[in-house]
Backbone bond lengths (Angstrom), bond angles and torsions (degrees), N, CA, C in turn:
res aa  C-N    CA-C-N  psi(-1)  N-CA   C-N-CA  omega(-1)  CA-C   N-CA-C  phi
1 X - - - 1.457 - - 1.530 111.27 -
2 X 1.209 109.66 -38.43 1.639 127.37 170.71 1.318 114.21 -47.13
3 X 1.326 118.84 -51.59 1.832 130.27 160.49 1.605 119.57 -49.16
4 X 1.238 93.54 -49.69 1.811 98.00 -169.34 1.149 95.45 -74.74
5 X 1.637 127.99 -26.33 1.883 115.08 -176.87 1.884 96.16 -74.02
6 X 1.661 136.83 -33.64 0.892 131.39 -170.18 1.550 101.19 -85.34
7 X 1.420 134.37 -34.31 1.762 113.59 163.93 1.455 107.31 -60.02
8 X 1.123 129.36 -37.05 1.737 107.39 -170.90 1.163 110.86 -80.69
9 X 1.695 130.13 5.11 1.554 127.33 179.54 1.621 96.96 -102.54
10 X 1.230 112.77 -48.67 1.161 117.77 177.07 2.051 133.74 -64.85
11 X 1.455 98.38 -47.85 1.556 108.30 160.28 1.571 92.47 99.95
12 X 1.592 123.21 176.30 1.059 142.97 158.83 0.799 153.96 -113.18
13 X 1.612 152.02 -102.56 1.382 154.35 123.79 1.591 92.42 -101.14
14 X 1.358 138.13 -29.66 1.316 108.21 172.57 1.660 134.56 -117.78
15 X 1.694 95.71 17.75 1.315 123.19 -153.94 1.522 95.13 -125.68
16 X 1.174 121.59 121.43 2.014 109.33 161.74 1.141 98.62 -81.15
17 X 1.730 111.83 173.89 1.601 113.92 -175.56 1.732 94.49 -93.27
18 X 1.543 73.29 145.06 1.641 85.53 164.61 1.604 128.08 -74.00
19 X 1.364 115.24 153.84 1.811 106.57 167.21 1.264 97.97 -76.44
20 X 1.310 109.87 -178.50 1.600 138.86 176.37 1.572 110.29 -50.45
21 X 1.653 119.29 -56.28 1.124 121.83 -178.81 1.431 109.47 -84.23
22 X 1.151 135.32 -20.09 1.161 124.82 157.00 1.477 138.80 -42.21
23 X 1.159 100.95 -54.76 1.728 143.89 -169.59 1.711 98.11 -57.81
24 X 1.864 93.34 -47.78 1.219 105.17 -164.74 1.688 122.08 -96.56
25 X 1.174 105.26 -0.75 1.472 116.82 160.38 1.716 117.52 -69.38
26 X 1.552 78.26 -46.66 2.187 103.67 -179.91 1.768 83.62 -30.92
27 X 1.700 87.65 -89.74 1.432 118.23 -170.45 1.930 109.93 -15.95
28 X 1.332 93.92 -60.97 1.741 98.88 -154.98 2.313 84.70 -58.07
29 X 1.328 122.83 -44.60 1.095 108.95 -177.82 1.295 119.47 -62.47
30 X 1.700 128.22 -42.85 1.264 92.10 170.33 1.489 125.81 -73.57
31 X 1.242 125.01 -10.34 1.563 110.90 -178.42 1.582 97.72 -63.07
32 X 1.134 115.57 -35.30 1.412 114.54 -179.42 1.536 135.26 -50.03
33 X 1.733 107.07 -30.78 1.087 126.64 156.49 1.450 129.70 -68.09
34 X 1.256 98.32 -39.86 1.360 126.87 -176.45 1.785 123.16 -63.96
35 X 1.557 97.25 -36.58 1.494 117.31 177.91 1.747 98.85 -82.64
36 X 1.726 115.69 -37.99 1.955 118.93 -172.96 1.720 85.65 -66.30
37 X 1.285 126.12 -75.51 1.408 102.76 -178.01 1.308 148.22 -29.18
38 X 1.423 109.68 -48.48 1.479 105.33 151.30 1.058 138.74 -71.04
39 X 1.244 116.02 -0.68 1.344 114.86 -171.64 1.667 108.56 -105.20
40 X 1.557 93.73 -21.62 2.083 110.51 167.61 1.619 84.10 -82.64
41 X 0.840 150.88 1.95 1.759 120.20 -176.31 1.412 101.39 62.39
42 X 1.218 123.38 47.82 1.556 114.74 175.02 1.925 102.30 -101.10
43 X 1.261 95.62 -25.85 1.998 112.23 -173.51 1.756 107.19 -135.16
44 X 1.332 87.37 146.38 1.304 78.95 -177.22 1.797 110.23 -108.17
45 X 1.105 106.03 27.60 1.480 118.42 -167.77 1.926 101.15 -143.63
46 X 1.489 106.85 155.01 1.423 105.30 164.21 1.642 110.55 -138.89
47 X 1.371 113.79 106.37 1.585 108.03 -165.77 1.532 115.98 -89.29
48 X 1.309 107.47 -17.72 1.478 125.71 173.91 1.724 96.00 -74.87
49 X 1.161 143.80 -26.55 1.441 118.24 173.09 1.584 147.72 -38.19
50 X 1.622 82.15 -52.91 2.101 90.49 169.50 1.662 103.04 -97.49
51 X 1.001 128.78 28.28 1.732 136.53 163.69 1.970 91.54 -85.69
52 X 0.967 118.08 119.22 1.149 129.16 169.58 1.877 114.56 -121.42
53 X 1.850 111.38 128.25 1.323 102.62 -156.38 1.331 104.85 -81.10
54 X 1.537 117.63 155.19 1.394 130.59 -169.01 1.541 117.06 -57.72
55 X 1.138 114.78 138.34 1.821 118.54 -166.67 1.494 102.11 -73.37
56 X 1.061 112.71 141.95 1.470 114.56 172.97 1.234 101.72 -58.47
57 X 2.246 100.90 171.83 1.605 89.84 -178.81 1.782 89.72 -104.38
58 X 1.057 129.93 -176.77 1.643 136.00 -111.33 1.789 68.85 -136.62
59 X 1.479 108.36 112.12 1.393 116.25 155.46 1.477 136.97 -81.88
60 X 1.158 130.19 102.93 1.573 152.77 -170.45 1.232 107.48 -32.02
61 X 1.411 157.18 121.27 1.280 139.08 -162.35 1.595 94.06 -91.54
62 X 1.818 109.42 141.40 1.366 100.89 -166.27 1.914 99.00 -96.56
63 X 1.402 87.66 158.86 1.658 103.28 168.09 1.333 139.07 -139.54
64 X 1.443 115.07 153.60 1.855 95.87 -163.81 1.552 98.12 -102.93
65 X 1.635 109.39 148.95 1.688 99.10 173.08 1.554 125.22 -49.31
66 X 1.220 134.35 169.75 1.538 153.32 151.16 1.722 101.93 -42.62
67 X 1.068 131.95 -32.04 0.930 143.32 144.37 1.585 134.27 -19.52
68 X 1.651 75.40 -73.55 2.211 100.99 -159.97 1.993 89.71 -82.89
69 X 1.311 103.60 -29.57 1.204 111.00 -168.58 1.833 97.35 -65.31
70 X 1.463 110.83 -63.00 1.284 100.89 177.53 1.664 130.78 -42.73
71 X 1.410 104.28 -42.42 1.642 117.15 179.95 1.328 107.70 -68.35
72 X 1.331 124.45 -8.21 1.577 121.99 -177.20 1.698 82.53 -88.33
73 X 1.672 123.79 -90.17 0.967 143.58 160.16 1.709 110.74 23.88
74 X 1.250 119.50 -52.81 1.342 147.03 -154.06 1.724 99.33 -98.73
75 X 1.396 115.33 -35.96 1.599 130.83 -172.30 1.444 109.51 -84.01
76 X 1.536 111.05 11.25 1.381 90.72 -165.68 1.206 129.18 -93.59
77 X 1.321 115.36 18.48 1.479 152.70 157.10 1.849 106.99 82.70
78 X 1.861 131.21 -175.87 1.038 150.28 -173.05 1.573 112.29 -62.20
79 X 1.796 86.46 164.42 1.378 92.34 160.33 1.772 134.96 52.64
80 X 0.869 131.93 -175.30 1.182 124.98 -164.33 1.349 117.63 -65.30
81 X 1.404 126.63 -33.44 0.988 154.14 -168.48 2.164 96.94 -74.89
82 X 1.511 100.94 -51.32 1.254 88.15 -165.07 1.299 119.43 -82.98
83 X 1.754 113.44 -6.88 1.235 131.86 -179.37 1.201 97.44 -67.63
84 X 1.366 125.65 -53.68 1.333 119.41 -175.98 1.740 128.88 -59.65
85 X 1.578 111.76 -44.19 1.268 132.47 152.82 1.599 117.52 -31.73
86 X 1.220 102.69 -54.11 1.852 115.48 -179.44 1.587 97.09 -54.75
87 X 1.578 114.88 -51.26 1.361 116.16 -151.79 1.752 92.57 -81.47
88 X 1.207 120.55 -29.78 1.555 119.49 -166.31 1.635 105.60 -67.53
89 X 1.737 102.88 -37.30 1.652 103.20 -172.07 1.728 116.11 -98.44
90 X 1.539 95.93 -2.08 1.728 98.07 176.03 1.739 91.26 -83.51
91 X 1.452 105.03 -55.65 1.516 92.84 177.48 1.824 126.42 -47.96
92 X 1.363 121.85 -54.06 1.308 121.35 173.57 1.709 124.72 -40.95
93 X 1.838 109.03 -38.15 1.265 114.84 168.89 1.344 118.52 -79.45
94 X 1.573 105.79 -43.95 1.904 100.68 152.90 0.602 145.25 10.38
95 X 1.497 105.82 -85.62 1.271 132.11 -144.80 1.987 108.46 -133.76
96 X 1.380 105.70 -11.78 1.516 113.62 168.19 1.765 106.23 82.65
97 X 1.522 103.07 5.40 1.643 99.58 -165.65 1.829 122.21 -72.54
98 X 1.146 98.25 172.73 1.756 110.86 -171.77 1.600 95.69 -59.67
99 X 1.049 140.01 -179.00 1.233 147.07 154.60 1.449 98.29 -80.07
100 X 1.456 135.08 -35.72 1.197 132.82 -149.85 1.774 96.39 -82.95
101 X 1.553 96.46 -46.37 1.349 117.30 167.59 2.357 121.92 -51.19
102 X 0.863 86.11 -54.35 1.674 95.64 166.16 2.154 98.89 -56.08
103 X 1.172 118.07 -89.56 1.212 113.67 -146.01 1.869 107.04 -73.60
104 X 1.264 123.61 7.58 1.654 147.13 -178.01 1.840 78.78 -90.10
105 X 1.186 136.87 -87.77 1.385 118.53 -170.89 1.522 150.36 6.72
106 X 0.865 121.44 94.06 1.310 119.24 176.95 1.621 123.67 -77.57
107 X 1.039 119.51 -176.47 1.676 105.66 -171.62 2.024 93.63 -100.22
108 X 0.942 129.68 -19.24 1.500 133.73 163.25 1.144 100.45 -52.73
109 X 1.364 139.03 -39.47 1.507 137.22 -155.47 1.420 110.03 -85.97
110 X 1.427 106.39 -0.78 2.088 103.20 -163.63 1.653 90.57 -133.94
111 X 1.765 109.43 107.55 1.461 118.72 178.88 1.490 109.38 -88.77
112 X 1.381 122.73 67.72 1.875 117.76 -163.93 2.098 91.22 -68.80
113 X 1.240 106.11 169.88 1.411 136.25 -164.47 1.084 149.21 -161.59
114 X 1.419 153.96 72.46 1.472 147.31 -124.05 1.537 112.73 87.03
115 X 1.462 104.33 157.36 1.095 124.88 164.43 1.585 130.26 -103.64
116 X 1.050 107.71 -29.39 1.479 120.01 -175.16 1.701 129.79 -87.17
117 X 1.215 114.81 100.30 1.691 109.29 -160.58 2.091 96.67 -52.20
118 X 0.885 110.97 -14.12 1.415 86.90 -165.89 1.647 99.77 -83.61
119 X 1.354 119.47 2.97 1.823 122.96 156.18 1.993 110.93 -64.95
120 X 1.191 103.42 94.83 1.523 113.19 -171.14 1.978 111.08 -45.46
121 X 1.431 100.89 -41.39 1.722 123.37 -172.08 1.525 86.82 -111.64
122 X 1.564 118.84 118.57 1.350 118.69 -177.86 1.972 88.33 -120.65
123 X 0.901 137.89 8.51 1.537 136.40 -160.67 1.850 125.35 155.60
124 X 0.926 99.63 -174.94 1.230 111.52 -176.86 1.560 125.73 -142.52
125 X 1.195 129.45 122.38 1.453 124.72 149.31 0.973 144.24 -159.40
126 X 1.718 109.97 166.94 1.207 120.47 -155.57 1.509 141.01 -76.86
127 X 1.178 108.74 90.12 1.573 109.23 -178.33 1.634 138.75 -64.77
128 X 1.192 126.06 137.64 1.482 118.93 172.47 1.481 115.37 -112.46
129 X 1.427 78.69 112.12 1.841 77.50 -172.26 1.890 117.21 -111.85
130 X 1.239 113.92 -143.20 1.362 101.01 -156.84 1.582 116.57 -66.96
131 X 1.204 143.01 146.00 1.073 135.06 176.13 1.469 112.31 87.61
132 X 1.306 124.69 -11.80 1.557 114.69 163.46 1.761 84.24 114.31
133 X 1.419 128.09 28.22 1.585 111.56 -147.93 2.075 68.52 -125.33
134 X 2.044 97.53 132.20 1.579 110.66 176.36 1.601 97.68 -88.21
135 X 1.134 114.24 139.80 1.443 99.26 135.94 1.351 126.87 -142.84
136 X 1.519 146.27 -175.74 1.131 150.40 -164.15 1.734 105.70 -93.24
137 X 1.174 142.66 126.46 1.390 123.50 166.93 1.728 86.34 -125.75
138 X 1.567 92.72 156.69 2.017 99.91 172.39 1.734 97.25 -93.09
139 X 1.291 77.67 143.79 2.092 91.89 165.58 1.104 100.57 -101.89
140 X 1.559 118.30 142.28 1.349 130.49 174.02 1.995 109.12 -95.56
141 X 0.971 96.32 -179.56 1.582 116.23 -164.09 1.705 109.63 -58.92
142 X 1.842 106.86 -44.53 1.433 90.29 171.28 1.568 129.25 -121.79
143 X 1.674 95.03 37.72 1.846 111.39 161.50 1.627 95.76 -94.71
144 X 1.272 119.33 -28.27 1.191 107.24 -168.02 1.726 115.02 -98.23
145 X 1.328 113.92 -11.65 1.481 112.57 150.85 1.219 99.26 -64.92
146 X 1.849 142.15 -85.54 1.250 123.92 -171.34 1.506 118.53 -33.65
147 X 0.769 163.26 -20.43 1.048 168.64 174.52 1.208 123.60 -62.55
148 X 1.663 115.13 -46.67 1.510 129.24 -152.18 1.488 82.96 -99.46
149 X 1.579 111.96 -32.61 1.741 103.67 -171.13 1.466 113.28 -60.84
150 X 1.611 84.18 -46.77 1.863 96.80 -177.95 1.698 102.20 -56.80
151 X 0.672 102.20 -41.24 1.497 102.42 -169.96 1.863 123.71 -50.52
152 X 1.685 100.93 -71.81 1.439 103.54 134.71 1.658 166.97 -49.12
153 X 1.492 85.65 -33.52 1.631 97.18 167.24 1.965 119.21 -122.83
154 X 1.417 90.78 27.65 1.213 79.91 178.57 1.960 113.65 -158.80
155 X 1.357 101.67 -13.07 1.604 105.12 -161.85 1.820 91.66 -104.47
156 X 1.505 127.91 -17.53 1.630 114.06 176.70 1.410 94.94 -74.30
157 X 1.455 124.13 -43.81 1.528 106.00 -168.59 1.228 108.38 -45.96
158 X 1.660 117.34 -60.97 1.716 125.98 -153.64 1.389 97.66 -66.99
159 X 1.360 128.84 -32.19 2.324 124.18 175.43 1.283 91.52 -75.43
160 X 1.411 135.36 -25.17 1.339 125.63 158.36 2.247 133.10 -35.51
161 X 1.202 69.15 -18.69 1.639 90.31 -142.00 2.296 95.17 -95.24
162 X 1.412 71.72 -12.30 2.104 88.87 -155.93 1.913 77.69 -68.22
163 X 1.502 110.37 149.19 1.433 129.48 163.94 1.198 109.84 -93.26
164 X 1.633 106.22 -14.85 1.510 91.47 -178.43 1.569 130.32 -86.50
165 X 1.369 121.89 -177.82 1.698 113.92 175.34 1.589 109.27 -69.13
166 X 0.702 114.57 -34.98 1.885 122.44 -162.98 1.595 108.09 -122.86
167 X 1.619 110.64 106.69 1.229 129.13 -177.15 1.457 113.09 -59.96
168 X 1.408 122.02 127.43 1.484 134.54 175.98 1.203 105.55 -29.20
169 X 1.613 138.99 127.05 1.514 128.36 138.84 1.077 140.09 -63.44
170 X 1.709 96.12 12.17 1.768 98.28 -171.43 1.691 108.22 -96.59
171 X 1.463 109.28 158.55 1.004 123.92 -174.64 1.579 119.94 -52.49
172 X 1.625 89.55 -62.39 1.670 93.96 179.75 1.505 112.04 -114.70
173 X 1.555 109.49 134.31 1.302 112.38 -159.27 1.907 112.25 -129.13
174 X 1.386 97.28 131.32 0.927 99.33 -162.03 2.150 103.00 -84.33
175 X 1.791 107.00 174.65 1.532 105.18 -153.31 1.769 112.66 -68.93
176 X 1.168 103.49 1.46 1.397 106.05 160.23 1.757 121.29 -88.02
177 X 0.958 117.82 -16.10 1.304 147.46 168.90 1.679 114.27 84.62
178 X 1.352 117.00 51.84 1.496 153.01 -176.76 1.677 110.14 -74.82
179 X 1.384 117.26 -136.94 1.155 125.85 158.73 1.625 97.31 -153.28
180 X 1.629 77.76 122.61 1.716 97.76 174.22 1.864 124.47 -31.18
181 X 1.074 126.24 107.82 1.445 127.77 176.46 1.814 113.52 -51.90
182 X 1.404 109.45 159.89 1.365 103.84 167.31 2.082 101.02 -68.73
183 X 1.333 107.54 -24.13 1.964 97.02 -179.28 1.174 105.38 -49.98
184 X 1.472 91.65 -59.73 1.664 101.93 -176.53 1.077 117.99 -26.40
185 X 1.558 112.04 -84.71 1.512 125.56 -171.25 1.610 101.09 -42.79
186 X 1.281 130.65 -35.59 1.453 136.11 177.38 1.390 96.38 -58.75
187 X 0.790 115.78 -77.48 1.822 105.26 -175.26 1.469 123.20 -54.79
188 X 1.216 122.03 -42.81 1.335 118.45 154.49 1.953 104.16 -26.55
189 X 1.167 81.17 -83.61 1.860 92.55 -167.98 1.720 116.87 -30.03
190 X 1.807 93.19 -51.04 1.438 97.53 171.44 1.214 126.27 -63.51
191 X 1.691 128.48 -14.63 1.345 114.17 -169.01 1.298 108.89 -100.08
192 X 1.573 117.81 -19.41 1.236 129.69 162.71 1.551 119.39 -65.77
193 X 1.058 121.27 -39.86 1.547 129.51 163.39 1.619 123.56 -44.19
194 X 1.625 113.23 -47.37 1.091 135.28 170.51 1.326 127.23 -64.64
195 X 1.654 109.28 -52.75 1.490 106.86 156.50 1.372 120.08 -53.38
196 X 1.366 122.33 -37.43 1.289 123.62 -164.45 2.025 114.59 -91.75
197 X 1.704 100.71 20.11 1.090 100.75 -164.93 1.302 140.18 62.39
198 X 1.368 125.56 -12.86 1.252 133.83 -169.51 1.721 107.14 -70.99
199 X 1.399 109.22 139.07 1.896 110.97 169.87 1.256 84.50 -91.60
200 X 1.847 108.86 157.67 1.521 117.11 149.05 1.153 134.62 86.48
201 X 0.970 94.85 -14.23 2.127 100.20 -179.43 0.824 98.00 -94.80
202 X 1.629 113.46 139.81 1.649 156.83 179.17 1.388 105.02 -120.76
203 X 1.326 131.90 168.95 1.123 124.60 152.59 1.537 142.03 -72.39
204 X 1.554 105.49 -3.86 1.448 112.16 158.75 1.423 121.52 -91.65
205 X 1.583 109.57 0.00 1.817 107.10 160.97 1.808 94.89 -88.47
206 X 1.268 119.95 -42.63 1.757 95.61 175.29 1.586 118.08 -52.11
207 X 1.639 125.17 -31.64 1.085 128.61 173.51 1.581 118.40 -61.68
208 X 1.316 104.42 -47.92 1.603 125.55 163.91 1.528 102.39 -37.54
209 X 1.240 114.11 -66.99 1.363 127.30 -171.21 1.611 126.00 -49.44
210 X 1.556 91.07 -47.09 1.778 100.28 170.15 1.201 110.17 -52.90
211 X 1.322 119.48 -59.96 1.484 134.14 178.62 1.767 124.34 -37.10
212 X 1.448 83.55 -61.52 1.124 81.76 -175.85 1.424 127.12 -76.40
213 X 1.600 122.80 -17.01 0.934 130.02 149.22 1.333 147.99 -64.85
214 X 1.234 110.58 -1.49 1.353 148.76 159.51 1.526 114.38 -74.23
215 X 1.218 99.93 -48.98 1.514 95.98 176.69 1.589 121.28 -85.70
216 X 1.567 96.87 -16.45 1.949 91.60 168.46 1.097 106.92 -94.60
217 X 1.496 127.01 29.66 1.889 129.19 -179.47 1.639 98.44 -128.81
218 X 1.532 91.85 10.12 2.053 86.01 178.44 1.213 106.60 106.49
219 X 1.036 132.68 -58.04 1.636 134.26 -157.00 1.962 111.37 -44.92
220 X 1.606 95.83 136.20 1.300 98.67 -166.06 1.241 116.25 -81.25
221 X 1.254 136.14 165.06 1.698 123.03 -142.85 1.472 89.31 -100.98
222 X 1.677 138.03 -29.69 1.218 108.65 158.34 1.860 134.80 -69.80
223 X 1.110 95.55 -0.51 1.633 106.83 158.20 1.273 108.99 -60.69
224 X 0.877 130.81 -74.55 1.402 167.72 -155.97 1.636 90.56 -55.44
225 X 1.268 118.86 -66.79 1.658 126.18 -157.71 1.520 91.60 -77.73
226 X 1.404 148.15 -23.46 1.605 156.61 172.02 1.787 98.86 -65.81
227 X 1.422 103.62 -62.91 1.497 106.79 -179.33 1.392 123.37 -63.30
228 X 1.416 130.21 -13.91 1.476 147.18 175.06 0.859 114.91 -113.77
229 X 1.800 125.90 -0.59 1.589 126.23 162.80 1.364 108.23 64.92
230 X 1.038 126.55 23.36 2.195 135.41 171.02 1.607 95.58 -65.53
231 X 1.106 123.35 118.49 1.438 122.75 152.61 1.391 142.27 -19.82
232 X 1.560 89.16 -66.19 1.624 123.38 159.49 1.631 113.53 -131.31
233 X 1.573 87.56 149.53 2.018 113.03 -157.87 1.387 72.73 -56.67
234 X 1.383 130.81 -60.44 1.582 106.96 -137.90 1.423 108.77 -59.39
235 X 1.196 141.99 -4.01 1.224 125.58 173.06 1.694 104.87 -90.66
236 X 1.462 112.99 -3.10 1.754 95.19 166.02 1.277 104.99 -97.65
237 X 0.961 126.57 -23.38 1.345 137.84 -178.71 1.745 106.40 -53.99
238 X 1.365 123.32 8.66 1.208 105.44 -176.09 1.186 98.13 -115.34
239 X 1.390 131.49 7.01 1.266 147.56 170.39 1.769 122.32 -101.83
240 X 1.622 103.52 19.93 1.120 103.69 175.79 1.738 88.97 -117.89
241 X 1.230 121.11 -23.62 1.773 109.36 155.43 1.489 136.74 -34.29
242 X 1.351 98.41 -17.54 1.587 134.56 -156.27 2.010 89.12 -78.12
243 X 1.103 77.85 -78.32 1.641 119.01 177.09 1.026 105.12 -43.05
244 X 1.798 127.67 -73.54 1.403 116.13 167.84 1.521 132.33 -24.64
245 X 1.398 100.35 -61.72 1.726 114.87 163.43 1.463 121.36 -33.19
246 X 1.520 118.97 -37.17 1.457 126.99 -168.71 1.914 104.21 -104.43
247 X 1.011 86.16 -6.22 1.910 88.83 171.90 1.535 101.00 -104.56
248 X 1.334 134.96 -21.66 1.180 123.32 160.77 1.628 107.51 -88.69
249 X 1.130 134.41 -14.93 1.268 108.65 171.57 1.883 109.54 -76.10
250 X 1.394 101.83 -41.26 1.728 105.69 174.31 1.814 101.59 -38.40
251 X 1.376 106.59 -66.58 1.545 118.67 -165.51 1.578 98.68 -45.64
252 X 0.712 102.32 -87.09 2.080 115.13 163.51 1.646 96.54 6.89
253 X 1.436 126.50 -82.30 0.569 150.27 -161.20 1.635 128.00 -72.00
254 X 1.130 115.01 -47.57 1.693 132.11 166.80 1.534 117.70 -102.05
255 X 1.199 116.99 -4.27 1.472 99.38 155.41 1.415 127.62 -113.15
256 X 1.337 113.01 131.35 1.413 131.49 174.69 1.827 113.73 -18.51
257 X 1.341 107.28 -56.38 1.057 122.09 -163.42 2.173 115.13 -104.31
258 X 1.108 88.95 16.02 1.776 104.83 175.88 0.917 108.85 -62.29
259 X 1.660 127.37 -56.00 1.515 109.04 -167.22 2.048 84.79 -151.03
260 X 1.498 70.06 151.02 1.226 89.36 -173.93 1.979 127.71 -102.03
């Protein structure tokens, strides 16, 4: 069974090789067969049992430059609607949060502070993330201008808008004056993405993005795993691969003796 998992990775003269998940679909079906036979009394053996299918290979979490990030940032279109948008995606890059985490917010949850953008940490807030688990993240200088704008020139109209007796406590509010959905915030993201040309961004490549930009600005990877609420480093830790990649392209590039 050990062989037949190495021809379907490898391939033949009449077979191409399989990928990982390929290989390993094969696999999980014949054990599957393999376990109905014994279990009909058709064999009295099962050799596909300790054959276990091949692990996928380990996908890189993607990210957009400081750059692409700004031109999104900038796309997030008019009016009341876009004030709020600005403040939803300065916060998400911010602060590195879930989407689930962004539109769950209440306006109690965001301690803004200072006046002066050249204050790097202008506030703080409070996230709920997976498992019921709070934690503290800092807001920087221009999530928390979006924020204060939305706040003032744009979030009494939309609680304006609520039919109900008792105005939403949530942060970001959608044009009925509700609390913004994760769709929502999805469409937000997408329409700003689109203007701004960008393919592909979700809000876990803006999360991607914080991160990873964090870690090519120094920041230590248990920083990093506190500010993204990961349980355990090793799941931030796969975002210092990221990083590796961009210190060999620097090296590549600025040293004399890189390539020959």
């Amino acid at each position: 069974m050990a062989d037949f998992l190495a021809g379907l990775r490898e391939g033949d003269e009449n077979h191409p090789p399989l990928a990982a998940s390929s290989a390993g679909r094969t696999v999980v079906a014949v054990r599957g067969l393999h376990a109905f036979a014994l279990a009909d009394g058709m064999t009295a053996s099962d050799p596909a049992k300790a054959v276990r299918p091949p692990a996928p290979p380990r996908r890189l979490p993607k990210a957009i430059s400081i750059a692409e990030v700004e031109r999104l940032l900038a796309a997030a279109g008019a009016g009341q609607a876009g004030l709020r948008d600005r403040a939803l995606l300065e916060l998400l890059y911010g602060t590195g949060a879930r989407i689930s985490e962004a539109v769950g917010l209440d306006v109690d949850d965001v301690e803004l502070s200072g006046e002066s953008r050249a204050e790097s940490v202008a506030g703080i807030v409070r996230l709920n993330g997976k498992g019921g688990k709070q934690r503290l993240v800092p807001v920087g200088s221009f999530a928390r201008d979006a924020v204060n704008a939305y706040l003032v020139r744009a979030r009494p109209a939309l609680a304006a808008a609520s039919r109900r007796g008792q105005p939403s406590p949530a942060l970001f509010l959608n044009a009925r004056g509700g609390r913004l959905t994760r769709q929502g915030a999805w469409g937000a993201l997408r329409a700003a993405a689109s203007r701004a040309a960008l393919a592909e961004v979700s809000p876990h490549v803006l999360r991607h993005s914080f991160a990873t930009h964090l870690l090519d600005g120094g920041a230590d990877v248990r920083v990093v795993q506190e500010l993204l609420g990961h349980a355990s480093v090793t799941t931030t830790q796969a975002y210092t691969l990221v990083t590796v990649d961009k210190l060999r392209e620097v090296y590549a590039g600025a040293h004399p003796r890189a390539v020959g």
